[in-house]
N, CA, C and O of each residue as an XYZ file, in Angstrom:
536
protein
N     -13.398      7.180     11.662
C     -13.348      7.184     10.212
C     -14.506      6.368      9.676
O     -14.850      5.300     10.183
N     -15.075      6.908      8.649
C     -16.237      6.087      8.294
C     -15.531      5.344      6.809
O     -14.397      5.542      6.372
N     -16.755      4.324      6.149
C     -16.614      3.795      4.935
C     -16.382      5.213      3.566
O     -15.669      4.786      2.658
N     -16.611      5.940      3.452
C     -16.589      7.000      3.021
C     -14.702      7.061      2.899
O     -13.939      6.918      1.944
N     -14.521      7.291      4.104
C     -12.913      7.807      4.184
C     -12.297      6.479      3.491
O     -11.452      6.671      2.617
N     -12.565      5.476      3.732
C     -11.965      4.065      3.105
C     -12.082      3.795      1.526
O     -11.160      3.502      0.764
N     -13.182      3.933      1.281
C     -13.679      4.299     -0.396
C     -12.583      4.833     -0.420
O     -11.569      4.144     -0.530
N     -12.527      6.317     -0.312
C     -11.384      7.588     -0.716
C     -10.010      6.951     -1.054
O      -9.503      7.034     -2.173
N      -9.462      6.325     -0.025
C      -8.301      5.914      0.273
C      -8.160      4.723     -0.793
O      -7.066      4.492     -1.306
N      -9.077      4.122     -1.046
C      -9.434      2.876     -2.152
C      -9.349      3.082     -3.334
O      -8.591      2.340     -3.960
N     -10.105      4.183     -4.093
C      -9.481      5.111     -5.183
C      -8.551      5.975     -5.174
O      -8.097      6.185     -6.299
N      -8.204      6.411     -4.563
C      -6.809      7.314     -4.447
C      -5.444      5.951     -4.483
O      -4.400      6.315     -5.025
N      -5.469      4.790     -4.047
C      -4.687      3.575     -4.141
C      -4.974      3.372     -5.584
O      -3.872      3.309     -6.128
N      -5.710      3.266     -6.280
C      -6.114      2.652     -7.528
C      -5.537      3.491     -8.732
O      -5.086      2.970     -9.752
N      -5.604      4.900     -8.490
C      -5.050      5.894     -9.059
C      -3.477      5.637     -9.169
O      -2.937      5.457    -10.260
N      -2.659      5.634     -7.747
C      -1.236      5.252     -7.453
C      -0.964      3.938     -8.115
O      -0.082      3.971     -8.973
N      -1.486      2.902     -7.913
C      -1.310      1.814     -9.064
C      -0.982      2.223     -9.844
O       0.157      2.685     -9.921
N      -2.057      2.246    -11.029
C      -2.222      2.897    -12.045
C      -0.960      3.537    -12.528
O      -0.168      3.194    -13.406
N      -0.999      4.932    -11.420
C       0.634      5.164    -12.213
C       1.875      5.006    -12.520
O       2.667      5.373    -13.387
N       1.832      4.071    -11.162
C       2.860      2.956    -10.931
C       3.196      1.689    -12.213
O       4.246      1.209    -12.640
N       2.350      1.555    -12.404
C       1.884      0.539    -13.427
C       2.223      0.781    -15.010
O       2.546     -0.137    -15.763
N       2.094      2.247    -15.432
C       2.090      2.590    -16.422
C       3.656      3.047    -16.597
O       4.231      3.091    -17.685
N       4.461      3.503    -14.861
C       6.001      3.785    -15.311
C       6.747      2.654    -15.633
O       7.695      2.709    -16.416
N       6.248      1.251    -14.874
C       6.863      0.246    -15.030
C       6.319     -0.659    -16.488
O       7.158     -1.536    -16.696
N       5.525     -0.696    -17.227
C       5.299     -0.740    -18.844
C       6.189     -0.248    -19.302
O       6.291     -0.930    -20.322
N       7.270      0.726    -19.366
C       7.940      1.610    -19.683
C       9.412      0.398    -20.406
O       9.631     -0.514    -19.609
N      10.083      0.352    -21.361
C      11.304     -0.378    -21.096
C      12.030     -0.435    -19.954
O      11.805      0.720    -19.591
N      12.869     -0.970    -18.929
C      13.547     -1.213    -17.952
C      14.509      0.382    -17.881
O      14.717      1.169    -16.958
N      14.910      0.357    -19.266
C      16.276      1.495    -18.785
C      15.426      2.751    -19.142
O      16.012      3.800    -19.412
N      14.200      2.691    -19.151
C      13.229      4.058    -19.344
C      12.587      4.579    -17.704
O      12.337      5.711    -17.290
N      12.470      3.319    -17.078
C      11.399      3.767    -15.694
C      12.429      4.566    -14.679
O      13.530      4.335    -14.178
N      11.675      5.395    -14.661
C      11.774      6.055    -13.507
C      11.828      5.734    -12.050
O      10.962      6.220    -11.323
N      12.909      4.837    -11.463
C      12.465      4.006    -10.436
C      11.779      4.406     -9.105
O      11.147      3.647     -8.370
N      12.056      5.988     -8.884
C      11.546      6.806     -8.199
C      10.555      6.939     -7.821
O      10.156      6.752     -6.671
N       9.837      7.380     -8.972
C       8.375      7.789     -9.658
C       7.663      6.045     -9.254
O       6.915      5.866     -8.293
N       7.995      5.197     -9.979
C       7.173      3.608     -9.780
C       7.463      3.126     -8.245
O       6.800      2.168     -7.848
N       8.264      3.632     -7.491
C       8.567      2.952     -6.278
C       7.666      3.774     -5.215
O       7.141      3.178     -4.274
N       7.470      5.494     -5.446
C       6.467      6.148     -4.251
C       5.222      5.476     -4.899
O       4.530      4.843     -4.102
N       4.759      5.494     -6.336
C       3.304      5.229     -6.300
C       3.304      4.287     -6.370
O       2.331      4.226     -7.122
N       3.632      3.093     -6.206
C       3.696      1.234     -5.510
C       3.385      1.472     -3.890
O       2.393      0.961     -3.371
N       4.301      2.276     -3.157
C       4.388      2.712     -1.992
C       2.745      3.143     -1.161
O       2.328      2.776     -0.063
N       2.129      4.002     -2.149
C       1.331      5.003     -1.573
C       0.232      4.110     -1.848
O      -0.733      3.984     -1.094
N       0.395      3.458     -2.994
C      -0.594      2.459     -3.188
C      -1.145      1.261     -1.994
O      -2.177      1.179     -1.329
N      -0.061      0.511     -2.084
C      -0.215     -0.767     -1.131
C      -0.434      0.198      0.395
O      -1.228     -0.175      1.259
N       0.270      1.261      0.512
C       0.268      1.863      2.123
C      -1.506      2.419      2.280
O      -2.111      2.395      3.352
N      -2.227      2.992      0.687
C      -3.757      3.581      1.262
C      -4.594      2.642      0.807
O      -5.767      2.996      0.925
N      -4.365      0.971      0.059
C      -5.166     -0.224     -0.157
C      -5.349     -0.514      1.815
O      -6.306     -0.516      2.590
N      -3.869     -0.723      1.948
C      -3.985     -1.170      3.364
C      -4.582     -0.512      4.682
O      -5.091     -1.112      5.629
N      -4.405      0.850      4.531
C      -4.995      1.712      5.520
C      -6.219      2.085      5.429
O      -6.784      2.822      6.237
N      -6.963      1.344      3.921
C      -8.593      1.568      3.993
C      -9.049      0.208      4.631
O      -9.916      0.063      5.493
N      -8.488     -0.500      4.190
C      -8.840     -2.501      5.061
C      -8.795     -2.140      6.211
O      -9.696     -2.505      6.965
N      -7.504     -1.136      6.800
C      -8.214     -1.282      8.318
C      -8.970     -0.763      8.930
O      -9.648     -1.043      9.919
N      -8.818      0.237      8.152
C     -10.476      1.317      8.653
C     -11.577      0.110      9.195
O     -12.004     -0.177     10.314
N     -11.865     -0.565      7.521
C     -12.689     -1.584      7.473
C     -12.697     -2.180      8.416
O     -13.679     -1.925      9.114
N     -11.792     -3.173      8.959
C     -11.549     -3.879     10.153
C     -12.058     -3.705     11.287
O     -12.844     -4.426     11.900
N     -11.358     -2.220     11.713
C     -11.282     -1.446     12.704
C     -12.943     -0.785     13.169
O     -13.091     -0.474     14.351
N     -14.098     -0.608     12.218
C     -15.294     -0.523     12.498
C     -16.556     -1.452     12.518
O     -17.734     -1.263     12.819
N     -15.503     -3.032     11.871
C     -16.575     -3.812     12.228
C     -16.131     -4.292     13.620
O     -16.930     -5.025     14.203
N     -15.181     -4.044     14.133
C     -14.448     -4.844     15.506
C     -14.598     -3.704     16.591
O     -14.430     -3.785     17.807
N     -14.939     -2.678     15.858
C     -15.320     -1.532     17.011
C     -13.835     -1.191     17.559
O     -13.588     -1.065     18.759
N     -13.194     -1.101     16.865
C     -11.731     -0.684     17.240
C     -11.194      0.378     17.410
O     -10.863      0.858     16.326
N     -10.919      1.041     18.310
C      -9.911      2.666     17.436
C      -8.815      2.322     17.328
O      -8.189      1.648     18.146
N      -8.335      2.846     16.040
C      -6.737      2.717     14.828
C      -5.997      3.350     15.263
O      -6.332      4.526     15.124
N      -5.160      3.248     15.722
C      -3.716      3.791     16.323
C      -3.648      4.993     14.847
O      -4.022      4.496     13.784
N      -3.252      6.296     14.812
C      -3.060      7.193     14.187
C      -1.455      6.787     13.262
O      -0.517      6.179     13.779
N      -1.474      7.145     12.269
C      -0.016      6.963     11.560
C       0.653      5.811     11.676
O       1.880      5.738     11.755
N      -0.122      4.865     11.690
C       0.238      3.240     11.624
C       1.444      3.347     10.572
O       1.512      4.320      9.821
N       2.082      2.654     10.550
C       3.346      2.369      9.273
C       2.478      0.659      8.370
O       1.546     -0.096      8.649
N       3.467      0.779      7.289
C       3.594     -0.142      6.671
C       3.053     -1.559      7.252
O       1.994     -2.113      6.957
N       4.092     -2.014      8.187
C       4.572     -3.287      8.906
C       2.807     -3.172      9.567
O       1.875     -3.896      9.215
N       2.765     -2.278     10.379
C       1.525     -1.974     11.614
C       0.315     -2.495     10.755
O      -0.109     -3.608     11.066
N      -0.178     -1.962      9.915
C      -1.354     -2.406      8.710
C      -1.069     -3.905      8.378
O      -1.905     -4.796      8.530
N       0.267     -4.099      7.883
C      -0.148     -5.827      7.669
C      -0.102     -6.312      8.840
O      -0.225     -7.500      8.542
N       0.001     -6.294     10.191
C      -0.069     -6.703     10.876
C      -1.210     -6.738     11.521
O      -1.558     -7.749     12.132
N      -1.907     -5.690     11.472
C      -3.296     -5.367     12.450
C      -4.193     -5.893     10.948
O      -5.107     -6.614     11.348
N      -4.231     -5.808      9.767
C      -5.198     -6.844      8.732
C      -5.057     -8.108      8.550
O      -5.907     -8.890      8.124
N      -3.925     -8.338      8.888
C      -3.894     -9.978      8.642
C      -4.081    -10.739      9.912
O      -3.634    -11.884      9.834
N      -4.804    -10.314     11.463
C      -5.579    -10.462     12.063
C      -6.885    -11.045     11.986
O      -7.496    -11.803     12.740
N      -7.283    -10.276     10.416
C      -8.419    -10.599     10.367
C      -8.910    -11.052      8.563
O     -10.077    -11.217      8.207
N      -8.059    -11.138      7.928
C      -8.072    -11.783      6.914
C      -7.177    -12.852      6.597
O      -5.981    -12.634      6.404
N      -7.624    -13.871      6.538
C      -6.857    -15.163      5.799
C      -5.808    -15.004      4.849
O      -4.635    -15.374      4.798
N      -6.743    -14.194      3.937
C      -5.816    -14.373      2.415
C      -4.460    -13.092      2.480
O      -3.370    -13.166      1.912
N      -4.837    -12.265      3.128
C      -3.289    -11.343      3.839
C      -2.174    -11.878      3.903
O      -1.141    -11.660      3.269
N      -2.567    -13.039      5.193
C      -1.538    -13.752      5.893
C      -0.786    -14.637      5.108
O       0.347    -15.008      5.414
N      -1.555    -15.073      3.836
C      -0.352    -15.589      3.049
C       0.345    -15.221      1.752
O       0.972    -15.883      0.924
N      -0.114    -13.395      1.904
C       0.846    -12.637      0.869
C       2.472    -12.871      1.736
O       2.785    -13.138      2.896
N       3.195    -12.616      0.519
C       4.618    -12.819      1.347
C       5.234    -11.441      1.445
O       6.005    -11.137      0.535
N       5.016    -10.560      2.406
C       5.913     -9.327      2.381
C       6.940     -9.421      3.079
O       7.081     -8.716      4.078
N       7.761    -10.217      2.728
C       8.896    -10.359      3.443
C      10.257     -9.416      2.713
O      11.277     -9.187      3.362
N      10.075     -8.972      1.382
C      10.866     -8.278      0.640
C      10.677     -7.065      0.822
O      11.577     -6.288      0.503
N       9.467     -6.577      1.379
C       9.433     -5.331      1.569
C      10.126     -4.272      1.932
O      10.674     -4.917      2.826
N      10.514     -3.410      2.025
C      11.976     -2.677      2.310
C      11.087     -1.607      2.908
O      11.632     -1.105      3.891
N       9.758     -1.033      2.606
C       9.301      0.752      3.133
C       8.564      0.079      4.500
O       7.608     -0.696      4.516
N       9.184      0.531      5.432
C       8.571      0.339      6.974
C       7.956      1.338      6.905
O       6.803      1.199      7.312
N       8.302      2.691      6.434
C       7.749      3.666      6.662
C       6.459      4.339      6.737
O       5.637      3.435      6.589
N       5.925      5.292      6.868
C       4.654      5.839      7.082
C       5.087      6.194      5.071
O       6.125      6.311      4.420
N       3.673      6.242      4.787
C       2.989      6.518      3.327
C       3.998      8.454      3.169
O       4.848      8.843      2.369
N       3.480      8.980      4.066
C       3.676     10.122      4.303
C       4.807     10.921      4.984
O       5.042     10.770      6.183
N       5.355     11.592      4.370
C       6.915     12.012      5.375
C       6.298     13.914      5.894
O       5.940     14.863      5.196
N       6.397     13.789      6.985
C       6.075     14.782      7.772
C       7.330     15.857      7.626
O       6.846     16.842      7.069
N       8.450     16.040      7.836
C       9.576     16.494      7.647
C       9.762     16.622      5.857
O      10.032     15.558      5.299
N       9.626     17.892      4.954
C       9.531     17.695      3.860
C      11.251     17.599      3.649
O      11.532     17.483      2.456
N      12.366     17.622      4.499
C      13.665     17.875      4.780
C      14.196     16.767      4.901
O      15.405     16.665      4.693
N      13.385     15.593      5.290
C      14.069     14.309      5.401
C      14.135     13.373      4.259
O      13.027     13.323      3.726
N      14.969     12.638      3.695
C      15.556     12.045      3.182
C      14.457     10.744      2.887
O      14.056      9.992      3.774
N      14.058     10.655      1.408
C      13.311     10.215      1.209
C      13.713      8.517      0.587
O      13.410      8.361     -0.597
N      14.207      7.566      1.130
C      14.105      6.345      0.826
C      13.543      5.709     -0.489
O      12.359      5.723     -0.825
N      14.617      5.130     -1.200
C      13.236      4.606     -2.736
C      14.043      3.143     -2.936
O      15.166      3.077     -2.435
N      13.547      2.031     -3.610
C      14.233      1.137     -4.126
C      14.923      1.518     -5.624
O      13.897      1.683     -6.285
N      15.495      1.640     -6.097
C      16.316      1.974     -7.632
C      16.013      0.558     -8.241
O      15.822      0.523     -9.457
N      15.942     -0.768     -7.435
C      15.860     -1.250     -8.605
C      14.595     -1.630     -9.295
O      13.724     -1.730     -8.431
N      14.103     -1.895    -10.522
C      13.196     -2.257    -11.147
C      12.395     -3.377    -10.719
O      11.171     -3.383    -10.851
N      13.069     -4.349    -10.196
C      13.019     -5.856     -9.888
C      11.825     -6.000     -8.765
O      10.774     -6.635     -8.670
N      13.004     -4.503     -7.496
C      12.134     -4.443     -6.256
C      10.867     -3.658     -6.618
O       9.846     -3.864     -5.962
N      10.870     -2.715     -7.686
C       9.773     -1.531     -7.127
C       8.578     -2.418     -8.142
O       7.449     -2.053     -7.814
N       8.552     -3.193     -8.973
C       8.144     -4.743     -9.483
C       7.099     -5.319     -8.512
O       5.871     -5.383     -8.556
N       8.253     -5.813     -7.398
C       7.733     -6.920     -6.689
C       6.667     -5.910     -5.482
O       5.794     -6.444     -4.798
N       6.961     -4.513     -5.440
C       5.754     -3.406     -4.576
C       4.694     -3.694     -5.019
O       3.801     -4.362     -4.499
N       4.741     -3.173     -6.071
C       3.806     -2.830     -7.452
C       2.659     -4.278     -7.244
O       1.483     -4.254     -6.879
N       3.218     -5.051     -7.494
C       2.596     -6.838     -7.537
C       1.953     -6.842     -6.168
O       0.728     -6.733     -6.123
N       2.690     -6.963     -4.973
C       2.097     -6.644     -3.811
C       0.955     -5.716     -3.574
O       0.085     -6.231     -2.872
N       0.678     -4.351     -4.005
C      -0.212     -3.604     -3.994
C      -1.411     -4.249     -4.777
O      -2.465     -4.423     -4.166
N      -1.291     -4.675     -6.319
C      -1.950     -5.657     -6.899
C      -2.592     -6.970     -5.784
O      -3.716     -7.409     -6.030
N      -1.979     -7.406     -4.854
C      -2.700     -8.376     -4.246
C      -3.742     -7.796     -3.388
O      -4.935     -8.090     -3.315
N      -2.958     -6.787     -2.662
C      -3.928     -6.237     -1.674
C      -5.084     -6.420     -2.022
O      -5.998     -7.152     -1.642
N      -4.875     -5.234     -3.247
C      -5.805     -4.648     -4.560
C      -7.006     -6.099     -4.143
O      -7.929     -6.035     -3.331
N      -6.672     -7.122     -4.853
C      -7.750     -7.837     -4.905
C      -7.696     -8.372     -3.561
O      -8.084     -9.538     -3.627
N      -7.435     -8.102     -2.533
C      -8.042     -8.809     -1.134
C      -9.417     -7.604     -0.764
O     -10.555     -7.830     -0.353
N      -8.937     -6.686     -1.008
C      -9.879     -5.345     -0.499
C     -11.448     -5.534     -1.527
O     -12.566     -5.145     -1.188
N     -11.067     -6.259     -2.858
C     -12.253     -6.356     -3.652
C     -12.732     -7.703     -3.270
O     -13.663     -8.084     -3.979
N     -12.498     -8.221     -2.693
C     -13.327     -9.396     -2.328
C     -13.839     -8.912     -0.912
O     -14.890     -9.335     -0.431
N     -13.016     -7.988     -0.275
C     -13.804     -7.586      1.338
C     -15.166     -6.344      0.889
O     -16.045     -5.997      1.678
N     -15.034     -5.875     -0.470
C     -16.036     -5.147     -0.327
C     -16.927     -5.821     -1.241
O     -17.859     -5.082     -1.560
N     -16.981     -7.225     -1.896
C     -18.037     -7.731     -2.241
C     -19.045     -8.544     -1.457
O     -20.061     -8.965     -2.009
């Protein structure tokens, strides 16, 4: 994967923010918790899976294919400081960004509070990835 594919994944995260961002502006008994919890999700899951690209070609690494959630903060905060002391300990989506099975049962947080505290999390990434590409 080159810087190219990471860019991609970097705006396509920024986009998912974004919309994430704009359901949760919404009054509380208006958001869609659904809607703010995949694009929090897809967000923090393609902020993180472009960092490791990153990682992964200055360390000369090959990336395990379909890393999850957990796998990305784990294999970036290897190599960034300021990762290691986001707290994802609330995190609830282990999951892959992507569900292969369009039949399987798609996991969301309902509440506002949690898909909040995603949202904020993706926001940190957000700025760890802009200080790795300055």
């Amino acid at each position: 994967m080159s810087k190219v594919n990471a860019t991609k994944l970097f705006e396509e995260a920024e986009e998912d923010l974004k919309r994430a961002s704009q359901e949760l502006y919404r009054p509380s008994e208006d958001v869609v918790s659904f809607s703010a919890c995949v694009f929090s999700r897809r967000s923090l899951y393609k902020y993180l899976q472009g960092l490791a690209i990153l990682y992964a070609e200055e360390k000369k690494i090959m990336l395990e294919p379909n890393l999850t959630i957990d796998q990305l903060i784990t294999f970036c905060s290897q190599y960034n400081k300021n990762l290691k002391k986001v707290d994802f300990s609330s995190l609830y989506c282990k999951c892959n960004d992507i569900l292969k099975d369009p039949n399987e049962d798609i996991e969301h947080c309902t509440s506002v509070d949690m898909v909040s505290y995603c949202a904020d999390l993706a926001e940190k990434v957000r700025g760890i990835v802009k200080e790795k590409m300055n």
